[in-house]
C-alpha positions in Angstrom: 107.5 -15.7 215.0 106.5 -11.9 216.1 106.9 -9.0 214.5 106.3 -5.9 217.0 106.7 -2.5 216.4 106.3 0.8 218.7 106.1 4.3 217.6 102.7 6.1 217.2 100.8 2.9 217.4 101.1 -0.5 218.3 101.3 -3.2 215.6 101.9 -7.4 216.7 102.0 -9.3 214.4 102.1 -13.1 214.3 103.4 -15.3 211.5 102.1 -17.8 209.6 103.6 -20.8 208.5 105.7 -24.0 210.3 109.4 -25.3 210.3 111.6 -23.3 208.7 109.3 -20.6 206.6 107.2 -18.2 208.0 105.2 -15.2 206.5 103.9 -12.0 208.4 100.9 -10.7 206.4 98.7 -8.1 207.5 95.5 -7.3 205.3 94.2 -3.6 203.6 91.6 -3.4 206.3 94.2 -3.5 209.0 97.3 -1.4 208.1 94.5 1.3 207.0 94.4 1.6 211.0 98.1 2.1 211.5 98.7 5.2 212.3 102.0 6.5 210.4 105.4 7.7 211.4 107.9 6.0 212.8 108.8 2.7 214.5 111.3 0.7 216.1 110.8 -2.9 215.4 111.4 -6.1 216.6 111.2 -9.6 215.1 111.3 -12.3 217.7 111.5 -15.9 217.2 110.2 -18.8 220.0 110.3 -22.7 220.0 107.8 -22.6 222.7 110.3 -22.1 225.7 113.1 -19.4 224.5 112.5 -16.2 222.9 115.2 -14.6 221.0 115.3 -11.4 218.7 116.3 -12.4 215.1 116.3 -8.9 213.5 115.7 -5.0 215.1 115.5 -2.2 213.1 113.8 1.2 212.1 110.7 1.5 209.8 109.0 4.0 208.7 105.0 4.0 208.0 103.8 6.5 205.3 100.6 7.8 205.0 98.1 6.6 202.7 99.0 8.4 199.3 95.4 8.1 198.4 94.4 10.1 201.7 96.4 12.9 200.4 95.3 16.6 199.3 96.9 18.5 196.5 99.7 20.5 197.2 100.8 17.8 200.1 104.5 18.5 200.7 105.9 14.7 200.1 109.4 14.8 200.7 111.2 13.2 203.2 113.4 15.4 205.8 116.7 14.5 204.1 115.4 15.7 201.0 114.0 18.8 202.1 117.0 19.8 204.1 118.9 19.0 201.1 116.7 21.1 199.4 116.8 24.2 201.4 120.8 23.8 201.9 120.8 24.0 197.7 118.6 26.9 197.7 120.9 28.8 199.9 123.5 28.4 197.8 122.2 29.0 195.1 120.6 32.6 196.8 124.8 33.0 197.8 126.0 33.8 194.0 124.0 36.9 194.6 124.9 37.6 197.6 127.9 38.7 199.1 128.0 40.1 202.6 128.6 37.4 204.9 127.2 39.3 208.2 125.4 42.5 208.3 123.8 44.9 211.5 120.9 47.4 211.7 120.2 48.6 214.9 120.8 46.0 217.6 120.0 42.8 215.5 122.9 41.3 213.5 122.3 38.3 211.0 125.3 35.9 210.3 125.2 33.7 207.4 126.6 30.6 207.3 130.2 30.3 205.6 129.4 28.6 201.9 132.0 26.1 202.9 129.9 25.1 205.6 127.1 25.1 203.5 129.0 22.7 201.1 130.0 20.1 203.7 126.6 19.7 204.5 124.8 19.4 201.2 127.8 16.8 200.5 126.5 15.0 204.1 122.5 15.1 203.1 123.5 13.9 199.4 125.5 11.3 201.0 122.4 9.9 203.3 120.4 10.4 200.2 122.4 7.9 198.2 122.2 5.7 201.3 118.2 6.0 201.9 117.7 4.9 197.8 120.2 2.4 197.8 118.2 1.1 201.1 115.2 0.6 199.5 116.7 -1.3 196.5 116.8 -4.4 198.1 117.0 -4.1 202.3 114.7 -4.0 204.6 111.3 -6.4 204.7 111.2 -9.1 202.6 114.5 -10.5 203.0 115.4 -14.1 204.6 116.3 -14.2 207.8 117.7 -17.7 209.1 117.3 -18.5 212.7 118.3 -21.5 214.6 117.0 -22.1 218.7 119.5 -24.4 220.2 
């Protein structure tokens, strides 16, 4: 069993371990190389002879907390969108021109519906980002059988 991933770096990894259980472990010394971001994974299974590709999938590598300055923005993009989307809104109570011109430039604000439908969308993949990493992702079983 082989787990490979692509994205910034490249990370193979070989399992460990005979019949039906296998473990992919990778020590402190080497996934303080990994550079983060981004990667598109793949975990492929062998008898030898046939390959086949048990699980794909998206991870994403975070830096090294303990590499990290003060002031280090830590949010994710969905929460920072979702941020800035609130902030508008909240900046729209005061505020109630919806387009204005001076000169030759003209600035249109986006209609606060709009502005709802997406904070609703960004709370939605929110939700669906925590609820992810209660429980999916690495770490789960994955049965396999070569015929």
């Amino acid at each position: 069993m082989t787990l490979i991933m692509r994205g910034p770096g490249l990370i193979d990894l070989a399992a460990s371990g005979q019949d039906e259980n296998h473990l992919l472990h990778a020590l402190a010394s080497t996934t303080a190389n990994w550079k983060p971001g981004h990667y598109r994974y793949e975990l492929r299974v062998s008898d030898g002879d046939d390959v086949l590709a048990a699980a794909t999938g998206e991870v994403r590598i975070a830096p090294d907390l303990s590499s990290q300055t003060a002031g280090v923005d830590s949010r994710d993009h969905v929460r920072k969108v979702l941020d800035a989307i609130e902030a508008v809104i909240e900046n729209r109570a005061s505020i109630d021109q919806q387009s204005y011109q001076i000169n030759n430039r003209s600035l249109q604000r986006t209609p606060l519906g709009d502005l709802l439908k997406l904070r609703a969308r960004y709370r939605a993949e929110l939700s669906a980002k925590k609820a992810a990493r209660k429980g999916r992702g690495f770490g789960r079983t994955i049965k396999v059988r070569m015929s």
